[in-house]
N, C-alpha and C positions, 0 to 999 in steps of 0.2 A: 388505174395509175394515180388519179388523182388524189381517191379517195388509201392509198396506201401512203402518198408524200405529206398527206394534213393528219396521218396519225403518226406518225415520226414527229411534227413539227410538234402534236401535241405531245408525245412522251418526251420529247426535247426540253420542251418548258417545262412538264412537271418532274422531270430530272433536275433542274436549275432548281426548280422550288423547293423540292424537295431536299437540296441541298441547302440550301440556303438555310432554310428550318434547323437541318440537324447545325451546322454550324453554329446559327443564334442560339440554341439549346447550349451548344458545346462552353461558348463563351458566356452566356448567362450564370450557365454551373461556374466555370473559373471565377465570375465576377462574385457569387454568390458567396462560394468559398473562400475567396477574400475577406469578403464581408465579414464573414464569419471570424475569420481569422482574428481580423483586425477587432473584432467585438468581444473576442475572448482573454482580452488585454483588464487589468485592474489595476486604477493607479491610486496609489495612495502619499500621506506626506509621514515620514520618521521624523524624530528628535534627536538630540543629545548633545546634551551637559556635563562642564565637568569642573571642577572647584578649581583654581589656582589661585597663588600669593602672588604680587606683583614682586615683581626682582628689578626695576629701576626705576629713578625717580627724579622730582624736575623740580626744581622750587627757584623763582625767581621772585625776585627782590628790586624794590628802586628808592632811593634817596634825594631829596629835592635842599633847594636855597632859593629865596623869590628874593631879588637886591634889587637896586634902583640902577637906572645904567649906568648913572656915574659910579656904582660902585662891581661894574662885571667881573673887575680883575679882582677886586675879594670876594667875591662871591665863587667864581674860582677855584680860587685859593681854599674855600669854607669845605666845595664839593672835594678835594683833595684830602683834603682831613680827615674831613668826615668817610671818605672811603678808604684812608687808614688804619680807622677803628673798625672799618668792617672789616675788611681782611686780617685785621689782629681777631678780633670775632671770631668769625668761620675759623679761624685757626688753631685757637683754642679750645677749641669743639672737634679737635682732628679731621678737619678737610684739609685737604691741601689742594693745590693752586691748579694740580693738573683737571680738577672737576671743577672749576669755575670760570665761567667766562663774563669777561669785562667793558660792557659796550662803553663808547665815548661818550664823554657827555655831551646833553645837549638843552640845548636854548631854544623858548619859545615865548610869546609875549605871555604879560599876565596882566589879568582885566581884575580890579578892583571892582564887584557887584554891590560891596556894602556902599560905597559912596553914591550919591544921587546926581546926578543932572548940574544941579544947581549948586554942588563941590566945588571950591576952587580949584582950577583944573594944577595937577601931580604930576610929579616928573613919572615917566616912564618908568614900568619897572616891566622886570623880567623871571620866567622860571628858571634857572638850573637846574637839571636834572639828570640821575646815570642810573642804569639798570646791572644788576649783576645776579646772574643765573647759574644755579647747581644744577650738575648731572651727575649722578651718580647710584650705584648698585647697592650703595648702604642705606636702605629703604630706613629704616627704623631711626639712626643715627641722623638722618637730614631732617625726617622729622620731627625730632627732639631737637633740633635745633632752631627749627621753624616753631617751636612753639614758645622759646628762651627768648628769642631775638628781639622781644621787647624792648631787652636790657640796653639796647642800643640808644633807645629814644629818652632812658634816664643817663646817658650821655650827651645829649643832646643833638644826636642825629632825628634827623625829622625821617624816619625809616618807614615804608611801606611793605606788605609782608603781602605775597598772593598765597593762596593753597598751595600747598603741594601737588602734584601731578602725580599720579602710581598708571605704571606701564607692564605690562607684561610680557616680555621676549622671547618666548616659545609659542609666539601662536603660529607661523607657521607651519612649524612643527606638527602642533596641536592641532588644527585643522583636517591633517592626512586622517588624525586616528579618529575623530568625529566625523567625519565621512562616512568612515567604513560603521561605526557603533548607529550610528541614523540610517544608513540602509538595512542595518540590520533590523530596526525596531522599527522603520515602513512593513520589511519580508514579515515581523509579528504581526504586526495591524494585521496585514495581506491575510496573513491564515488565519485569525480569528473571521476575520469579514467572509472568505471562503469557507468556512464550516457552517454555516447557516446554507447555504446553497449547496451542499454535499457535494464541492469542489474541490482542486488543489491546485497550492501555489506553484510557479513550476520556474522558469529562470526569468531572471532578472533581462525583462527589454531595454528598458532607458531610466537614465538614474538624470536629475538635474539639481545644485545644490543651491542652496540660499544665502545671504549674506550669514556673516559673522556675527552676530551679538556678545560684546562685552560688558557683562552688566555688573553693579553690586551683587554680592551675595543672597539669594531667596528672592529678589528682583522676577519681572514679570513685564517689564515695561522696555519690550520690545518696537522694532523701527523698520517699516519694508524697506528702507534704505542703509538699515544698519546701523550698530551706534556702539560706542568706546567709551566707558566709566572711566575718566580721569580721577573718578573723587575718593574713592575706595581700596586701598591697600587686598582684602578679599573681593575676588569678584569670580565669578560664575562665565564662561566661555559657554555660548552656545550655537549650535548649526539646526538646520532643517533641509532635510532634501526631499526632492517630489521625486518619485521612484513607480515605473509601470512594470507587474508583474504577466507573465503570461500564465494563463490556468489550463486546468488540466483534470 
């Protein structure tokens, strides 16, 4: 009796072990196959570029008067004039008043650096100053006027001229369809890279896309953080997405 209860007890245990075995086997195969799975992934990065004109534009402007304080109220009066002839300007050049806007003027001290130390000390003087900014879709037109506007200062506005700003208003737009043209051309990369390994590409696991590049035209001087050519009327929109193909 004894000796028939201690071979039960043994085949009990090597029933449990024996299970235990095939299940470690069971889940090793699953974790294996995963493995696999997840190893049979290829990620690669796509491009794409694509030309556009900018279609609006930005050009701001400022005009100054440096007076002594006793004379603020014509000085004033100087920046009033002088921003008469500007908007006759701008007007004559066919803008009108709806693309322009007209900050107030304003007042800040002004420091004479040519005088030294030991100058008899100067009454106070002051800057004048007012800013007036285009917006506008007549890209070519603001231009040309941004580059005449000299004519002001043989008027005797003391006129300041920034660059122009060039923007581009379908980006986006433009971004949907660079998306799709840079996954595509990751899925190229993809099958060239799987032809050396007598594989194939098989569907698209995970796409992730990259910032925007706005650059000059034939430009190269890209930003992991992205970047926008104000200075260029042509510029070149570009994207990059990292894209994992599954193979097969």
């Amino acid at each position: 009796m004894k000796y028939m209860k201690d071979t039960k007890n043994v085949l009990y245990f090597a029933g449990i072990i024996g299970g235990s075995l095939i299940l470690s086997a069971l889940i090793g195969g699953v974790s294996m196959y995963k493995m696999r799975s997840l190893d049979n992934v290829l990620s690669v990065t796509g491009s794409a570029r694509t030309h556009v004109v900018a279609d609006q534009v930005k050009w701001s402007a400022s005009f100054s008067r440096v007076v002594r304080q006793s004379d603020l109220k014509k000085g004033y009066a100087m920046i009033a004039a002088d921003l008469t002839l500007v908007k006759a300007f701008y007007a004559s050049h066919g803008l009108d008043d709806s693309s322009i806007t007209i900050s107030p003027a304003s007042m800040m001290d002004y420091y004479d650096y040519s005088s030294s130390p030991s100058s008899p000390a100067k009454e106070k003087q002051y800057s004048i100053s007012q800013t007036i900014t285009v917006n506008s879709s007549d890209v070519a037109g603001v231009t040309d006027i941004a580059k005449q506007s000299s004519a002001l200062i043989d008027k005797g506005v003391i006129f300041m001229s920034s660059s122009p700003e060039y923007y581009y208003s379908g980006l986006s737009d433009l971004r949907v369809s660079l998306l799709s043209s840079a996954i595509h051309d990751a899925r190229n990369r993809a099958e060239k890279i799987a032809e050396s390994s007598g594989e194939r590409v098989g569907s698209l696991r995970s796409a992730s896309s990259g910032v925007v590049q706005v650059l000059p035209a034939h430009s190269v001087d890209v930003s992991d953080y992205g970047t926008y050519d104000t200075s260029s009327i042509d510029k070149e929109v570009m994207l990059t997405v990292k894209a994992a193909f599954s193979m097969r």
